[in-house]
C-alpha positions in Angstrom: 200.0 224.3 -24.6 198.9 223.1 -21.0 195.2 222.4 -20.5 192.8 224.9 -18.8 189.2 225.5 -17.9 188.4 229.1 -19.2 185.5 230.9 -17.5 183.3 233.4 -19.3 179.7 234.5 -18.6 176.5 235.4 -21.1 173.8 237.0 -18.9 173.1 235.0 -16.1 175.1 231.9 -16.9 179.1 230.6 -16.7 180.5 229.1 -19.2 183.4 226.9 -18.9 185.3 225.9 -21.4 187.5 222.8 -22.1 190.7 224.0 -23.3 193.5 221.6 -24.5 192.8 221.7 -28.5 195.9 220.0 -28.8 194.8 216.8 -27.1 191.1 217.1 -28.4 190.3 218.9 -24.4 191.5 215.6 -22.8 191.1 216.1 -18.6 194.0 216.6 -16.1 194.2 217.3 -13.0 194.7 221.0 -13.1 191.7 221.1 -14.9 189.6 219.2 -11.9 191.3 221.9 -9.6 190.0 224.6 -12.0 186.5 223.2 -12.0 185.8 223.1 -8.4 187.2 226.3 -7.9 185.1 228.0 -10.6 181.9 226.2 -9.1 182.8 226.9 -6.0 183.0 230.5 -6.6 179.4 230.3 -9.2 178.3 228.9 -6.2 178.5 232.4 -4.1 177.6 234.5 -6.7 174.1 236.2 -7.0 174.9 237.4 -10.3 175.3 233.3 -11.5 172.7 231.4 -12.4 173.4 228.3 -14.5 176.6 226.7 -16.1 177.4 225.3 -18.9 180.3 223.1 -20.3 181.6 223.5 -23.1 184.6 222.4 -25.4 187.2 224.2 -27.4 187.1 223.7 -31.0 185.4 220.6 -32.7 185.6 218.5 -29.8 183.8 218.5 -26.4 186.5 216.3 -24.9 188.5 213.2 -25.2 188.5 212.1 -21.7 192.0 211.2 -19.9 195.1 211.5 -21.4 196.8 208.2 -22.5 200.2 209.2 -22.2 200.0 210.5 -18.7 197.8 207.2 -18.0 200.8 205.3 -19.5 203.1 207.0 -17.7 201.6 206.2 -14.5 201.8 202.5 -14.8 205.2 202.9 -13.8 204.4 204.6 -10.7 202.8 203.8 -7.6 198.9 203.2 -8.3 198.7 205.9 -4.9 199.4 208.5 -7.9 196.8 207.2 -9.9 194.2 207.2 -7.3 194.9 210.5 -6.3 194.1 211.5 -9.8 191.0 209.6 -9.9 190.0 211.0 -6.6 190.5 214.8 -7.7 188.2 213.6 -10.7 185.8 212.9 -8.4 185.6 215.0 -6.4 184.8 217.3 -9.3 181.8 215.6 -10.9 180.7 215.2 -6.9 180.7 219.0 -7.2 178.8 219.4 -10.2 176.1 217.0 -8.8 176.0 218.9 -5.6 175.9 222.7 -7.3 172.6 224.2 -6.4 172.4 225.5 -10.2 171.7 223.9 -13.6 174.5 222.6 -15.1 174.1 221.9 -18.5 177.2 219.9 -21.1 177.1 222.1 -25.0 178.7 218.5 -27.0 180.0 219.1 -30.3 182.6 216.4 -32.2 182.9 213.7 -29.5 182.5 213.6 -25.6 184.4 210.6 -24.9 185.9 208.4 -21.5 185.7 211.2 -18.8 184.2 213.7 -21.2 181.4 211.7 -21.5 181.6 211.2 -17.7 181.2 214.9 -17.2 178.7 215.6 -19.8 176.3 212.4 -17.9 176.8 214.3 -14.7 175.7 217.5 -15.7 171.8 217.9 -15.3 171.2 218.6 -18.8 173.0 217.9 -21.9 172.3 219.5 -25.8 174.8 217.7 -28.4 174.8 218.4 -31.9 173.3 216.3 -34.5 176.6 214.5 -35.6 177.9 214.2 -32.0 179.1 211.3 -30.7 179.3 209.5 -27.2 182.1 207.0 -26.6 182.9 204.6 -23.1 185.9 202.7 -24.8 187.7 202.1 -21.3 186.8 198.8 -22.2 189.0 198.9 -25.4 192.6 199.5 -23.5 191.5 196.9 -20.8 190.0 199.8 -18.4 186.9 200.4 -16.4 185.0 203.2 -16.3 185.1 206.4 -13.9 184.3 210.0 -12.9 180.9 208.3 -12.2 179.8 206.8 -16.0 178.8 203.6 -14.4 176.5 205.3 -11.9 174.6 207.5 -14.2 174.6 205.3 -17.5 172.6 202.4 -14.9 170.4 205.0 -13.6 169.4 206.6 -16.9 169.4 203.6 -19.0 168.6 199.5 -19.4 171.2 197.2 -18.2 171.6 195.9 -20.9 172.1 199.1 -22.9 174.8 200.3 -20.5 176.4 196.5 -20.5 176.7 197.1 -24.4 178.3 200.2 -24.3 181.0 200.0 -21.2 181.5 196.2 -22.3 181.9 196.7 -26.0 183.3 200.0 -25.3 181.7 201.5 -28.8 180.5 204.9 -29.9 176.9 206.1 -29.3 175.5 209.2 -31.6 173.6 212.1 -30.0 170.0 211.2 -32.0 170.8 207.2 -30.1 170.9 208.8 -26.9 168.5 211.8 -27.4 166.0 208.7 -28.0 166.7 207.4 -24.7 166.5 210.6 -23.1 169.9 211.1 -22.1 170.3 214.3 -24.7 167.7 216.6 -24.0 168.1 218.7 -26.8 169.7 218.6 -30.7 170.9 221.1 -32.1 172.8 221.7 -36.1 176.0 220.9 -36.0 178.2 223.9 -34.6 175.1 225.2 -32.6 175.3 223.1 -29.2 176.9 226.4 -27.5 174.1 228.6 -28.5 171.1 225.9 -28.1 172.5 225.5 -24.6 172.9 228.9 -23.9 169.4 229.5 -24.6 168.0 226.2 -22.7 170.4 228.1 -19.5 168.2 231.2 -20.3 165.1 229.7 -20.0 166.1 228.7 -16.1 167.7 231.4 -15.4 164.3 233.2 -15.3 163.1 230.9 -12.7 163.2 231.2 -9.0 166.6 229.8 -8.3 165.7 228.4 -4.8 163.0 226.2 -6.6 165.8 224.9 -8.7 168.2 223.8 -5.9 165.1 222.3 -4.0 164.2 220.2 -7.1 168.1 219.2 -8.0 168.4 218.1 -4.6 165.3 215.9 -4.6 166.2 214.2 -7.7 169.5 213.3 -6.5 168.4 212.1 -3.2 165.5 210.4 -4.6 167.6 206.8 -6.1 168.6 206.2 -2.9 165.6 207.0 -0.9 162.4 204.8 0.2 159.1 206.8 -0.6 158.5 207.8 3.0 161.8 209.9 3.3 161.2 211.5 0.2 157.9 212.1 1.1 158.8 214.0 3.7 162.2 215.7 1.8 159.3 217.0 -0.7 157.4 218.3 2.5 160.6 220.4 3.6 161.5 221.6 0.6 158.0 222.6 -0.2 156.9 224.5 3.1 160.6 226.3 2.7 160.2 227.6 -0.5 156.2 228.5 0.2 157.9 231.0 2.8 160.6 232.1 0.4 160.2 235.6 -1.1 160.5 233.7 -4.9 156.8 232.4 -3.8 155.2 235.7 -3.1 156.7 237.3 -6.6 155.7 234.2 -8.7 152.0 233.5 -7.0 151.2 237.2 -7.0 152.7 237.6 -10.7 150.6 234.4 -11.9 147.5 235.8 -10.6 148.1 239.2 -12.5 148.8 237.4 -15.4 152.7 239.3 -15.6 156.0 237.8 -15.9 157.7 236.9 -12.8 161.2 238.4 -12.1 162.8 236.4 -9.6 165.2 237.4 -7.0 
């Protein structure tokens, strides 16, 4: 059985499932092509307004494949890069898609699943989930952007421990830290997520791209750019329809319904 991302919707939101059961949903690169495309396409559609990840079966995903990692040492490290880059250039999408993305773990999210599931904006694991970075363990670093996010979200030292030691984190660990936002019974991530996805998708999705965007940019930015990235963002979406409908529906005390 070949591994494939298979796309669904529930109301407003994709979901994207990790299928390769047989390999525990381990990545390839057919499945990076898959998820670009499917974002891409989310992206341009009115009708889409949040995505979430999710894996087939018991696990969320096991990461990179060992065998086709093994198989690679024998050819040139170009092939290997390639792969890495097409990895890449997926979570690079995710960050940059103008609508919640949000990871459903169950069983294990582990190497580049947990890669994926760190650069989705939100991420609701199940109780007995588990988080593993065990490049370390085969005499590997990390990627598909692990590095970046763990020492943004969390202590040095924390993220030393993990991508050093290369162990395995459970959800309630890292729900505690505040890289879960949500915990759900065992079996329920899917559902939990899907209702966290239809909370925002009630909200003014311009609002949602504006603040994504700002909280992406904002690491890397001195106060006085952001300052003035807040500014834009704000005066835009003042003049956006979305502003009239939600001031005019607060005021009246009535549920907004958002274009």
């Amino acid at each position: 059985m070949t591994a494939e991302l298979k796309s669904t919707t529930e109301g407003g939101t994709m979901v994207l499932t990790l299928s390769n059961p047989s390999q525990r949903n381990a990545l390839g690169p057919e499945m990076y092509a898959a998820g670009i495309e499917a974002l891409n396409g989310a992206e341009n559609s009115d009708e889409v307004r949040s995505v979430v990840f999710v894996g087939e079966g018991a696990w969320f995903c096991a990461g990179g494949s060992l065998q086709r990692l093994s198989a690679n040492r024998e050819r040139e490290p170009a092939v290997q890069a390639e792969s890495i880059e097409a990895l890449h250039n997926w979570i690079d999408s995710i960050r940059t898609f103008p609508k919640p993305v949000i990871a459903a773990v169950e069983g294990a999210a582990a190497g580049a699943g947990f890669s994926l599931a760190a650069a989705c904006d939100f991420i609701v694991a199940a109780r007995d989930a588990v988080f593993a970075a065990s490049y370390s363990s085969v005499a590997l670093s990390p990627d598909g952007g692990l590095s970046w996010h763990l020492a943004r979200s969390l202590p040095r030292q924390i993220a030393s421990e993990w991508l050093m030691l290369g162990g395995r984190i459970d959800a309630a660990r890292l729900h505690a830290l505040g890289m879960v936002n949500e915990l759900s019974e065992s079996g329920q991530a899917l559902s939990a997520a899907l209702a966290l996805a239809s909370r925002l998708n009630a909200r003014a999705p311009n609002s949602l791209a504006s603040i994504k965007e700002l909280l992406s940019e904002a690491r890397g930015a001195t106060l006085a750019s952001q300052l003035s990235q807040e500014r834009d963002h704000f005066v835009r979406n003042l003049h956006h329809p979305n502003a009239g409908i939600g001031i005019a529906a607060f005021l009246a005390k009535q549920t907004p319904r958002y274009e």
